[in-house]
N, C-alpha and C positions, 0 to 999 in steps of 0.2 A: 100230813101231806098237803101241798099247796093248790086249788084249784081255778082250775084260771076260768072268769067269768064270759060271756058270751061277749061284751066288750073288746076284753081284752084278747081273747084268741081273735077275732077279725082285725084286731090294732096287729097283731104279729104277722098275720096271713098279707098284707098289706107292706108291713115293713120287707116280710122276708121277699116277695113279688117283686118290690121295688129292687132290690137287693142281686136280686137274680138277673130281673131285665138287665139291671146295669151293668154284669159281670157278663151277660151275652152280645151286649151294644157292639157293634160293629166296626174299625175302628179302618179310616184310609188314611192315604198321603195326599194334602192339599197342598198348593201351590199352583203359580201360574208362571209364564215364559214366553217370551216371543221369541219368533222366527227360532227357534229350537224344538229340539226332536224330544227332551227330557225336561223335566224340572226336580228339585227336590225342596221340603219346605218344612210341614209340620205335620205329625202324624195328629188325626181328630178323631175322637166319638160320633159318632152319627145319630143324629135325633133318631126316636122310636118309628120316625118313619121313614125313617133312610136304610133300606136295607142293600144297599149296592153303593161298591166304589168305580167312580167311575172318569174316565180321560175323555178331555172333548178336543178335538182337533179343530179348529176351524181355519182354512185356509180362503185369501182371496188372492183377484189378480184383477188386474186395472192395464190396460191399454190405453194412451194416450199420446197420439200420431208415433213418433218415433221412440219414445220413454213406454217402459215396461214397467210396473210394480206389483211386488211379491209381499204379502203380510201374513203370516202363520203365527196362529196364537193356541198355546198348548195348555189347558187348564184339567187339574186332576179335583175330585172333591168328593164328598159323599151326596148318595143318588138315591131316589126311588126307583121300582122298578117299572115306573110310568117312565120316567126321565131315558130310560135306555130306549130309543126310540129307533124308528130308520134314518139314516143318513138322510139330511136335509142338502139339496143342491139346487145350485142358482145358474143357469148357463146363457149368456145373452153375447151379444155382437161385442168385443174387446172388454167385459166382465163375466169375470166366474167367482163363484163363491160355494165352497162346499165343507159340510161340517160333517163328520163322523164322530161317532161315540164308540168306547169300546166300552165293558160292565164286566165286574165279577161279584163274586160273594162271600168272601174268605179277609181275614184281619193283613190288612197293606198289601192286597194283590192290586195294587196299579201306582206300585213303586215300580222304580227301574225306567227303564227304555221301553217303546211300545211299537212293535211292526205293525203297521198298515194294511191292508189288505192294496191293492191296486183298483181303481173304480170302475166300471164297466163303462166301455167306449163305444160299446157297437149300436149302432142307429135303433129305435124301437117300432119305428113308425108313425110316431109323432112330430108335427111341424107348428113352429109357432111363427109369426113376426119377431125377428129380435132386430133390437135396437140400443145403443147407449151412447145417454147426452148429458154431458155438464152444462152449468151454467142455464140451467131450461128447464122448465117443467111438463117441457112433452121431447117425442119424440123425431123430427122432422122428415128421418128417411128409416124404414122398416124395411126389411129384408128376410127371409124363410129360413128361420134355421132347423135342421135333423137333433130333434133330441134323444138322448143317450140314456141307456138305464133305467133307472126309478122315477126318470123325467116323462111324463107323461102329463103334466098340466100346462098352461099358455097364463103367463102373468105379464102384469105393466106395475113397475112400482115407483112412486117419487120419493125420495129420499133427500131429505132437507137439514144439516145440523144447525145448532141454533145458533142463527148469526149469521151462517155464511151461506155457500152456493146451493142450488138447490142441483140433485141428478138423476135423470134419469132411464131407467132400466126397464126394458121386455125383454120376453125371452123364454125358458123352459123351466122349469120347476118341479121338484118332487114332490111328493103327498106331504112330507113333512114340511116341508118350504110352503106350499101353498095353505097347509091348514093352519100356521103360524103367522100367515100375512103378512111373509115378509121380517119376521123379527128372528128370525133363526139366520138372516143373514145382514140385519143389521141390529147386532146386540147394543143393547141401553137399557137404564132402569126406567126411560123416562120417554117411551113410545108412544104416539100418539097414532092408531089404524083406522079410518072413516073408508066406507065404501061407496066409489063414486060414479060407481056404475057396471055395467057389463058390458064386454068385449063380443065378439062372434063368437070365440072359443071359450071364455072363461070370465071371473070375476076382473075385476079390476083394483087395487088397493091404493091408496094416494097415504105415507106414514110421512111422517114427521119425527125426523130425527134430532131428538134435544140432545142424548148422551153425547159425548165425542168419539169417534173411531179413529183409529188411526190412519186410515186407508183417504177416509174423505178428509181430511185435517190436508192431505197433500194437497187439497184443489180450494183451501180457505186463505189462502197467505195471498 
């Protein structure tokens, strides 16, 4: 009869552990899309700490005198379940920006198409100064906007990509927007966030935007 030493039963305990996690890893659909409601792409494993797949919507919009712009960017990926957060919104005088996430927890639930919920519109009680300026690093003329929903914070943020104009936004903000400083509505790998002061209502954030966006790319040409 073959006896297996203290060594080697912990060497199997170990292999079989590994073996197992890997057969329980989590598996989504990654891919990303603009201005589309879907994507399809590559199904992945998800690291040991990604236990959620998850769709992030982020839409914005841009006002500029008679021109209108629409940028919806549809990314699916695997998540933690830190990542599935609240809806982060940005709402200032002719810019909005709002991201939703949707999460589940089952091998390729956030294939397919994904219905939206609609976002809540109605006033909260909250008023900020909003304002939005290209070309400038402040704001010259503020106006009171009613913020809506989960918007309950008063932000000022300048948004700079590298090279070109600098713009900038106040306005209302939700917990998630305000505790990211601004970077859940201007994604980059490569954000620079300094605090440069406090407002009457709220902090104030001055970022610098190195990545490129599509949205500002329209005010760099």
């Amino acid at each position: 009869m073959y006896h297996l030493t203290k060594g080697s039963a912990m060497f199997l305990i170990v292999i079989f552990s590994a073996l197992l996690s890997a057969g329980f890893a989590l598996q989504c659909d990654v891919c990303l899309a603009i201005n589309s409601n879907t994507c399809t792409g590559h199904y992945e494993t998800c690291k040991s700490d990604q236990n959620r797949c998850m769709v992030t919507l982020t839409e914005m919009l841009v006002i500029d005198g008679e021109n209108t712009y629409r940028s919806a960017e549809l990314e699916k990926s695997c998540a933690s379940a830190y990542d599935c957060t609240h809806p982060a919104t940005l709402n200032a005088k002719d810019f909005k920006v709002r991201v939703t996430r949707k999460c589940c927890d089952k091998d390729f639930c956030n294939n397919g198409t994904i219905t939206w919920n609609i976002p809540e519109s109605a006033s909260n009680g909250v008023t900020c100064d909003s304002c939005f300026s290209r070309d400038s690093h402040s704001c010259a003329t503020k106006k009171p906007i009613n913020c809506t929903g989960d918007e309950k914070y008063c932000v000022h943020y300048l948004a700079q990509k590298d090279g070109g104009s600098p713009i900038s936004v106040a306005g209302c903000a939700s917990e998630s927007m305000q505790k990211s400083g601004g970077k859940a509505a201007f994604r980059g790998s490569s954000v620079i966030v300094r605090n440069s002061g406090t407002s009457r209502r709220h902090n104030i954030y001055v970022l610098v935007w190195v990545a490129a966006t599509a949205i500002l790319g329209l005010f760099c040409h």
